[in-house]
C-alpha positions as CSV (number, residue, x, y, z in Angstrom):
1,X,0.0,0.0,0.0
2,X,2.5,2.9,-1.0
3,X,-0.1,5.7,-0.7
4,X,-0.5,4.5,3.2
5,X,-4.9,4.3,3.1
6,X,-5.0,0.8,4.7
7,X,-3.8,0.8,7.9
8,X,-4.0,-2.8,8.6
9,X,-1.2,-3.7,6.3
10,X,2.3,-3.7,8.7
11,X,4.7,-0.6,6.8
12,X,7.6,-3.0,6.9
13,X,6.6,-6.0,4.4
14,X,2.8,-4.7,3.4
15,X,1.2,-7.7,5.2
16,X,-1.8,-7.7,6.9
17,X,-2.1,-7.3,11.0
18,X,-4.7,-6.6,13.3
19,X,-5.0,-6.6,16.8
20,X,-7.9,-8.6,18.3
21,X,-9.1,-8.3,21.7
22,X,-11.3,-11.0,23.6
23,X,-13.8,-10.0,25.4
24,X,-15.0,-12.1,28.8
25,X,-16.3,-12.7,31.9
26,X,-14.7,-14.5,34.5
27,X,-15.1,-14.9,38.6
28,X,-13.2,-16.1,41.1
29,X,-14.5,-16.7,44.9
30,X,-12.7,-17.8,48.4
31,X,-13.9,-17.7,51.5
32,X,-11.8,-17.9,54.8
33,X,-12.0,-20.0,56.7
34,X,-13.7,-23.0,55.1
35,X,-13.9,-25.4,57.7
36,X,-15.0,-24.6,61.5
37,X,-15.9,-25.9,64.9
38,X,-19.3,-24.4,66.8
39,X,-21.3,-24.1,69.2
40,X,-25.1,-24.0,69.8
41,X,-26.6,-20.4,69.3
42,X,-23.1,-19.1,68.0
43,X,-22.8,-16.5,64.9
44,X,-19.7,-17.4,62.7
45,X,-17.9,-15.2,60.4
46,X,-16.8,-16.1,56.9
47,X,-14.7,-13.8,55.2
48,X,-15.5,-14.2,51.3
49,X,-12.9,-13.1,48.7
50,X,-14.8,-11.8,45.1
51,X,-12.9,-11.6,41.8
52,X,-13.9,-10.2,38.6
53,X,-11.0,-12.5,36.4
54,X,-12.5,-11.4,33.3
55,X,-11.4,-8.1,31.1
56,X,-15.0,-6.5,31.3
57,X,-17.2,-4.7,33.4
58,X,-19.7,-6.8,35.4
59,X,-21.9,-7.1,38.0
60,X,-21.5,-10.4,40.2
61,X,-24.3,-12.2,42.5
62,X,-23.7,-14.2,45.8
63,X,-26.0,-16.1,46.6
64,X,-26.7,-19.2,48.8
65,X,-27.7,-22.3,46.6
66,X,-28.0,-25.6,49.2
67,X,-27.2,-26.5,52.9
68,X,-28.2,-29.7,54.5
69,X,-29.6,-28.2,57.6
70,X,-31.0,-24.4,56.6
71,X,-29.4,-23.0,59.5
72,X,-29.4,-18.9,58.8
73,X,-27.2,-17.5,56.4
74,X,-26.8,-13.8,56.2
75,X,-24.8,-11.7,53.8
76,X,-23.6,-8.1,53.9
77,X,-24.1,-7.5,50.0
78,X,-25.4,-9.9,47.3
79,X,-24.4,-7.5,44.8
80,X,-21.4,-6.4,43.6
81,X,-20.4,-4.1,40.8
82,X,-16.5,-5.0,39.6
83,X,-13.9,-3.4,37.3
84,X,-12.1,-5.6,35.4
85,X,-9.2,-7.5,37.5
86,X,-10.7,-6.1,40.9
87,X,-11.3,-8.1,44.0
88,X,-13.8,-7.3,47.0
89,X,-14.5,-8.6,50.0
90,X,-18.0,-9.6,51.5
91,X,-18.8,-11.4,54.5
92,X,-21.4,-14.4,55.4
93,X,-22.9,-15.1,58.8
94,X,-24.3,-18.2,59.8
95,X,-26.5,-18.4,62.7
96,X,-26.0,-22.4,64.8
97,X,-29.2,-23.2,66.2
98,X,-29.5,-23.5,69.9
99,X,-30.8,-27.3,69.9
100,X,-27.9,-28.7,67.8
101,X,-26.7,-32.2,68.4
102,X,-22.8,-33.3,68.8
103,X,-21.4,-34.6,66.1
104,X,-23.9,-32.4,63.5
105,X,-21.7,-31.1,60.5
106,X,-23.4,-28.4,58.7
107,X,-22.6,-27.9,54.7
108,X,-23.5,-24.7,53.3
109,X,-22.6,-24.1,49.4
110,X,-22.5,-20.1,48.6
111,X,-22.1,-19.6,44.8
112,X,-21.0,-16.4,43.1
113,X,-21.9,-15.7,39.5
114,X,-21.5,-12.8,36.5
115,X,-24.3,-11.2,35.4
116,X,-22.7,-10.5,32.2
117,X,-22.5,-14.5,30.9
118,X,-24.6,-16.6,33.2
119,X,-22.9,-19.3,32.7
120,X,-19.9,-18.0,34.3
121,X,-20.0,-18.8,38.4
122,X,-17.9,-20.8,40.9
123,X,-19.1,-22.6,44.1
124,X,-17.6,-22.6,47.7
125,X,-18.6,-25.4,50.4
126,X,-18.3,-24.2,53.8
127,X,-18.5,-26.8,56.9
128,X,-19.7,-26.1,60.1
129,X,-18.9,-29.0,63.0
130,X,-20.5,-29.1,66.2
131,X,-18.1,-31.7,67.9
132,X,-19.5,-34.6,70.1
133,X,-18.1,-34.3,73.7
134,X,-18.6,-37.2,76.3
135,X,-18.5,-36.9,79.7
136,X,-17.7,-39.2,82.4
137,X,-18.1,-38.7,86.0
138,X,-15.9,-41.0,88.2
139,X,-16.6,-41.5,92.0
140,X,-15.0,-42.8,94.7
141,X,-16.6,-45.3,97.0
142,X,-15.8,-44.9,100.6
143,X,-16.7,-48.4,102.3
């Protein structure tokens, strides 16, 4: 191209180049920690770690999708509204019921999806253990 019009052609050899840019949508979730001992009528705090991976604007959901006991889970946004690359933090609450049994393990999945491409989400598993304690009660017998 000596008269210089087409600007896709390289100056050096006259071949052809163009840059092309994906677009995407990408997320990326943690929570700490993932694993925890309670106890009855306790609140625990999860720290949860939200990444927008992808190179595009987006809005991301958090949501609670399955636990096998419904105990109460409580978030402090389910909303958030990302830049490209940047990571929040939320935070989830669980409320343990005051008539929990010893040895009850609670598994509560959070999932945290784009907006932008529905099919983009990831899933976290957080367990919740109420350890079993025994007693035993020894006496002495005086005869």
């Amino acid at each position: 191209d000596v008269t210089g019009t087409n600007s896709d052609l390289d100056p050096r050899d006259n071949s052809a180049s163009r840059l092309l840019s994906l677009a995407g949508y990408s997320v990326m979730f943690g929570a700490y920690p993932r694993d925890i001992n309670v106890t009855p009528r306790e609140t625990v705090h999860f720290s949860l770690l939200i990444r927008n991976a992808g190179n595009l604007w987006d809005n991301l959901v958090l949501s609670h999708v399955n636990s096998t006991l419904d105990w109460r889970v409580r978030f402090n946004a389910t909303m958030f509204f990302v830049d490209p690359m940047e990571t929040l933090e939320g935070n989830v609450w669980i409320d343990v019921p005051e008539n929990v049994a010893g040895g009850t393990i609670e598994w509560v999945t959070l999932r945290l999806a784009s907006t932008g491409n529905l099919e983009k989400f990831q899933d976290i598993t957080l367990s919740l253990l109420y350890p079993e304690s025994f007693a035993m009660e020894v006496s002495q017998d005086k005869a």
